[in-house]
C-alpha positions in Angstrom: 115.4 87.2 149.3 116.1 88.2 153.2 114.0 86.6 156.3 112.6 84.5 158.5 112.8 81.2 156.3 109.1 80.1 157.5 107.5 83.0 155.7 109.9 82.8 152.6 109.4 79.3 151.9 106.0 78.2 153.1 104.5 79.5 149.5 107.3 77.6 147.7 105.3 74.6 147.2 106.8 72.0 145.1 109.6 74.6 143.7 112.7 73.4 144.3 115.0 69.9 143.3 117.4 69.9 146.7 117.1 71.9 149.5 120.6 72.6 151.4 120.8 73.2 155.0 124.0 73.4 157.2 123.7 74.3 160.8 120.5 75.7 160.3 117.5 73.3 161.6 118.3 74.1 165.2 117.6 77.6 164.8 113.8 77.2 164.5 111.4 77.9 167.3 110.1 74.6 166.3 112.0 72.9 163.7 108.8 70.6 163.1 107.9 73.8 161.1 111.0 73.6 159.5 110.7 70.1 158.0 106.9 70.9 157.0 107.9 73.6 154.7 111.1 71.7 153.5 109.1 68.8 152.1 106.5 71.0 150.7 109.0 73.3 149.1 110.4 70.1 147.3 109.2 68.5 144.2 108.3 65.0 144.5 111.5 62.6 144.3 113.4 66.3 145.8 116.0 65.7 148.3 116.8 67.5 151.7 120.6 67.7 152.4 121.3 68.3 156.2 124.1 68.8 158.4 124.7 70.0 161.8 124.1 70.1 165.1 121.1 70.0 167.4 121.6 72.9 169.7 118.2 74.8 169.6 119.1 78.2 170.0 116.1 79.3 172.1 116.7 76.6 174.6 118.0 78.7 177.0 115.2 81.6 176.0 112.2 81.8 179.3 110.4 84.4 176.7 110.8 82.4 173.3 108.8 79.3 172.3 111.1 76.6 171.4 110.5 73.0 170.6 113.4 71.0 171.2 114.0 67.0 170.0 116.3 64.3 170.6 117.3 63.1 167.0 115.7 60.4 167.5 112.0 62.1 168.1 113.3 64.4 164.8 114.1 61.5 162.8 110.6 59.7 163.3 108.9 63.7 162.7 110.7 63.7 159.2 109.7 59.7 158.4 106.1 60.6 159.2 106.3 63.9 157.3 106.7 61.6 154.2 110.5 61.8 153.8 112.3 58.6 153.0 116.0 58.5 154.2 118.6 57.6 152.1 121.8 58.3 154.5 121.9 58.8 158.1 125.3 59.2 159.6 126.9 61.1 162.5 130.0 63.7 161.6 132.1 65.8 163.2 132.3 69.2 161.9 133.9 72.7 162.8 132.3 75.9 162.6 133.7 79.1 162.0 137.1 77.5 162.7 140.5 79.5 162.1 143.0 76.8 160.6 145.8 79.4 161.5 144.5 80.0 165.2 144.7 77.5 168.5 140.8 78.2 168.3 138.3 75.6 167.2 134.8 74.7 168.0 134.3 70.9 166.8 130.2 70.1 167.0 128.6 66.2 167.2 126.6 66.6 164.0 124.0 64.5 162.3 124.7 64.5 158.3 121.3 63.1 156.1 120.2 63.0 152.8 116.0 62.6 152.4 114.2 62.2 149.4 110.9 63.3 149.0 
């Protein structure tokens, strides 16, 4: 199913084992949403798989609404959501990267696993 992931998911409630998301939570308006509807998609003892970056794509938006945290204010929104973390690490990764081109974009990431 196609769309914006806040109206997909936010009737999921307690459907799913693992949620997977790579390079994705910065690309909420406000990714508090985001983590809301991730824990309530989950069944309890579910677990959240993240990885990437915090770049917030409507940062640099005057006309969009975007809610932007440190990972540190994220971290403590996902503890008092009700998630327990299990690892917290920071990663390097590339994205979109060409191993036969001289181009490569290498992002600061933060890699977790949370269990519900």
């Amino acid at each position: 199913c196609a769309g914006d992931f806040t109206l997909v998911y936010k009737e999921q409630r307690e459907a799913w084992d693992c949620v997977l998301t790579c390079f994705f939570v910065d690309t909420a308006h406000d990714v508090t949403e985001y983590v809301r509807i991730i824990y309530g998609a989950l069944k309890p003892g579910g677990r959240w798989l993240n990885l990437g970056p915090l770049l917030y794509h409507y940062a640099e938006m005057s006309t969009e609404h975007s809610v932007e945290l440190s990972w540190e204010e994220l971290r403590a929104v996902i503890a008092d959501t009700g998630f327990e973390f299990e690892l917290e690490e920071r990663a390097r990764s590339t994205y979109a990267a060409n191993g036969l081109s001289m181009l490569r974009n290498e992002y600061e990431c933060v890699h977790t696993v949370c269990r519900k």
